[in-house]
C-alpha positions in Angstrom: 113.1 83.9 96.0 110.6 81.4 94.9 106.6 82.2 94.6 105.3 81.3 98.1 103.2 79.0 96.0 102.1 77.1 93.3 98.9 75.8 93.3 96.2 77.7 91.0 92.7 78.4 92.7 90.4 78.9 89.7 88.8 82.1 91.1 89.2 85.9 90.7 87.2 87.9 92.8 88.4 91.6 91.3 87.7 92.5 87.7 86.8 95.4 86.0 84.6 96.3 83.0 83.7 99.4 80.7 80.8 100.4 83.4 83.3 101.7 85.4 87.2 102.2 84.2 87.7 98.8 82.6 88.1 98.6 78.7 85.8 95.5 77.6 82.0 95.5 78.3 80.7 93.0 80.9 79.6 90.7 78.7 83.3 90.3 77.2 84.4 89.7 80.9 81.9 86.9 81.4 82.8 85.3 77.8 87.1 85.5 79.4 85.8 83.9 82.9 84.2 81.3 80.8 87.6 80.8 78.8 90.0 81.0 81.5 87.6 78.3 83.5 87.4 80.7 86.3 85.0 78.5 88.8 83.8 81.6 91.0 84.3 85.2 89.9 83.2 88.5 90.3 83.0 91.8 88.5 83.7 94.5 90.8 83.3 97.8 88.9 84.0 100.6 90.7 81.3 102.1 92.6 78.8 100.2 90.3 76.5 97.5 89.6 75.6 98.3 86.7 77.9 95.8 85.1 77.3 93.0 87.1 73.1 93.8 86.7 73.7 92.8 83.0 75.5 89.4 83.2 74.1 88.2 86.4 73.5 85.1 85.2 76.8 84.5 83.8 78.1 81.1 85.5 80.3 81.0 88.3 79.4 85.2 89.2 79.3 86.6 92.1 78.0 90.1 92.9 80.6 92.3 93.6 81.7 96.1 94.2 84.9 97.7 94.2 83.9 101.1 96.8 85.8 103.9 97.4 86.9 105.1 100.7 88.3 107.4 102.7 91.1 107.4 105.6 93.8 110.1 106.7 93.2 111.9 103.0 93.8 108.4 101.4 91.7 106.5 98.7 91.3 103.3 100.3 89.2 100.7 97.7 87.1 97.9 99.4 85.8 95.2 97.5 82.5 93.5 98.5 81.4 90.4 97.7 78.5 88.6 97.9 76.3 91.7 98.5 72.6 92.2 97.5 72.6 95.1 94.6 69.7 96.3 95.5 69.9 96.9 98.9 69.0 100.5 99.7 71.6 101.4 102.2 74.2 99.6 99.2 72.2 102.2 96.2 72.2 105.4 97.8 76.0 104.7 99.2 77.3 103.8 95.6 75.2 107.0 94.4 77.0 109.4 96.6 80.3 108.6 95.6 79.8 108.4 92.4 78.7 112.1 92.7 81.6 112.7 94.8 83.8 111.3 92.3 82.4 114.0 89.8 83.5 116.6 92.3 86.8 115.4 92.5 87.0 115.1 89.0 86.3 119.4 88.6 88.8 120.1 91.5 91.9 117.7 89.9 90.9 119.6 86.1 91.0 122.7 87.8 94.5 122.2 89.4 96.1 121.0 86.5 98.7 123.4 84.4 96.9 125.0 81.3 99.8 123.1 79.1 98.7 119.5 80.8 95.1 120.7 80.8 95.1 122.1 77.5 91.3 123.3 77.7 90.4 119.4 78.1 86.5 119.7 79.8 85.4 117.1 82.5 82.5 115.9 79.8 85.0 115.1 77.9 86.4 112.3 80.5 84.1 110.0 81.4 83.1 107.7 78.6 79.4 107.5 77.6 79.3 103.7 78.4 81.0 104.2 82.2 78.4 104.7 85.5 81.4 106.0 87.2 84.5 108.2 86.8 87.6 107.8 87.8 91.7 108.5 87.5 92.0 106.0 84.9 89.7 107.9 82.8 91.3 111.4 83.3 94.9 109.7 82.8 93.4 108.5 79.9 91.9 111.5 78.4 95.2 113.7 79.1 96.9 111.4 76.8 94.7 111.9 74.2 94.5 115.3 74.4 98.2 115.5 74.1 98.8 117.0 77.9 100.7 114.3 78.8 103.0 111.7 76.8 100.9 108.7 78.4 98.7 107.0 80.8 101.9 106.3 83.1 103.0 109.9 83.1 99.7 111.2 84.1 99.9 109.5 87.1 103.4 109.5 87.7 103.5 113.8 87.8 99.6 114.5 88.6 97.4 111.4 89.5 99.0 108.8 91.8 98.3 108.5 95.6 101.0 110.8 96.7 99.4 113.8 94.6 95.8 113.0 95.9 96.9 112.6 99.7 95.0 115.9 100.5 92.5 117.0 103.0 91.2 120.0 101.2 89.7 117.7 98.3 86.2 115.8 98.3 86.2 113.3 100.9 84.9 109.6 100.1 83.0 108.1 103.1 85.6 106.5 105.9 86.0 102.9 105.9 83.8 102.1 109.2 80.8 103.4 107.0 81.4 101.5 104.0 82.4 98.2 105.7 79.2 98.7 108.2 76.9 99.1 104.8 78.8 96.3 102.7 77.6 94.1 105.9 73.7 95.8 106.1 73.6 94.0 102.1 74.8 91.0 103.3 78.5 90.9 101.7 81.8 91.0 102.7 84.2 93.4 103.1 88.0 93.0 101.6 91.0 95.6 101.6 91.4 95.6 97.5 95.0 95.2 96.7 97.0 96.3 99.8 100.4 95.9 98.3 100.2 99.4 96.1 100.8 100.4 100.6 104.3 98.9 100.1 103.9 98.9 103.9 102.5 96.1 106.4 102.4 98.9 109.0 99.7 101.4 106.7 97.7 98.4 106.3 97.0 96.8 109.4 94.9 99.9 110.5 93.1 99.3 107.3 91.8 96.3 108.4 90.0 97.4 111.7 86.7 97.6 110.3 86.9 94.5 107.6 86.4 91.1 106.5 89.2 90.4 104.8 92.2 91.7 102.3 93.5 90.5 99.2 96.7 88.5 99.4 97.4 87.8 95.9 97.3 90.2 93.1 99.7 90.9 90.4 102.9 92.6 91.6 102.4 91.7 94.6 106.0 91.1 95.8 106.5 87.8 97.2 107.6 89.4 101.0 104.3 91.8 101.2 102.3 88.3 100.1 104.0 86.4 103.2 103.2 89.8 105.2 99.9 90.2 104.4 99.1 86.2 105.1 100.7 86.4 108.5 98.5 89.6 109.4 95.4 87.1 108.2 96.1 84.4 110.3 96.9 86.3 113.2 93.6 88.6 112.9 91.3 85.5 111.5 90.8 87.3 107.9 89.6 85.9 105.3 91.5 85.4 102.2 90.9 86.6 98.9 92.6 86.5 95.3 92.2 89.6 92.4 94.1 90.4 89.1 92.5 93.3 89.3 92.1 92.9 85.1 90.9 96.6 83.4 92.5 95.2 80.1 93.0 91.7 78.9 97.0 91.5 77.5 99.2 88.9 77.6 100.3 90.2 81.3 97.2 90.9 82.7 94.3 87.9 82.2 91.5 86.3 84.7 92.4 84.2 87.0 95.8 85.3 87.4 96.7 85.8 90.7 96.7 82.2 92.6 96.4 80.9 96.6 96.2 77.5 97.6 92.3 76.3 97.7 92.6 75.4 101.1 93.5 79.4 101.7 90.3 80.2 99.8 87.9 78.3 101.5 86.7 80.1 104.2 86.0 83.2 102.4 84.0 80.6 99.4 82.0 79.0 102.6 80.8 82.8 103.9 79.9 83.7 100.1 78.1 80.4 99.5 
């Protein structure tokens, strides 16, 4: 089946850098936008602006947050845009999941079999140069310790959604809350990448308390895309576009997931 379509909107609205789980610093990011002729962007590190707060003059950026949520036991990422960083509602929410993450972070070490494990310390995950913590980095720092034979298998046997679906962990603040202080900064608020769901019927509920969702993103399968537009237009959504970049390859790049302008345009109006 065919892409549902072809035209390129120069914009990416979910990218990562090394003050969160991303690989390049922020200014590296800014330096790609620049190259890839991205006209709006926005770095949306996870549970930080600390990225953003050092290229925020960067043409084209927006000021952005990826935040993590709870719902049902599930890690539910919004991304807001357009948000004021130093709104105090927007500081002391990022704050507490970041410490939250931390928690997490002891529990999932703590479960782990000695042989995965392998003595591996939870100062010994996060990098010096990251705000916040996440999977990525644990994944990351099983591989190098030798628990694991990669990145992929961490998640694949201890770290993807299915392992994490649990009650008796650290809870991240439901998605009402995050959505109602994404909106008290003056953002908005976007389901991040709602195809890793594989299900239009887990994300509609999603959507209750939000702006918008993400309808392209790489790997998105063209079906899910058609789905996901359809649930837009019928709710009045807006629209939004993220590769989701935490490493620039040859697969991965800025600007790389693509809507028709005219699909854009009401979510560029509310963040101009």
């Amino acid at each position: 089946m065919a892409a549902p379509f072809a035209a390129i909107a120069p914009v990416d609205f979910h990218l990562h850098s090394n003050a969160s789980d991303g690989e390049h610093p922020p200014e590296h990011m800014a330096a790609a936008a620049r190259t890839a002729g991205l006209s709006h962007w926005a770095l949306t590190d996870h549970d930080s602006v600390s990225g953003w707060a050092k290229i925020a003059d960067a043409p084209g950026l927006i000021c952005g947050v990826e935040v993590t949520a709870g719902a049902d036991g599930r890690e539910v990422h919004i991304v807001g845009l357009g948000i004021d960083p130093t709104h105090a509602g927007l500081v002391e929410l990022l704050a507490r999941i970041r410490a939250l993450r931390l928690e997490r972070l002891d529990v999932l070490l703590a479960r782990l079999p000695a042989d995965v494990r392998r003595g591996l310390s939870a100062a010994e995950v996060k990098p010096k140069e990251a705000e916040t913590v996440g999977r990525l980095h644990l994944a990351q720092a099983l591989a190098r310790n030798g628990g694991v034979g990669s990145v992929r298998d961490a998640f694949t046997f201890h770290l993807a959604d299915e392992h994490l679906i649990d009650a008796s962990l650290p809870q991240f603040p439901p998605i009402a809350e995050i959505a109602a202080v994404i909106h008290a900064a003056g953002g908005v608020a976007i389901l991040a990448h709602p195809g890793v769901y594989r299900s239009l019927e887990i994300v509609e509920p999603l959507l209750v308390q939000l702006d918008g969702l993400e309808c392209a993103h790489p790997g998105l399968s063209d079906d899910l895309q058609l789905g996901l537009l359809a649930i837009a237009d019928r709710r009045s959504l807006l629209v939004s576009v993220g590769s989701d970049t935490h490493r620039i390859t040859s697969h991965r790049r800025l600007g790389n997931a693509h809507l028709p302008p005219e699909r854009l345009m009401p979510l560029l109006e509310r963040l101009a």
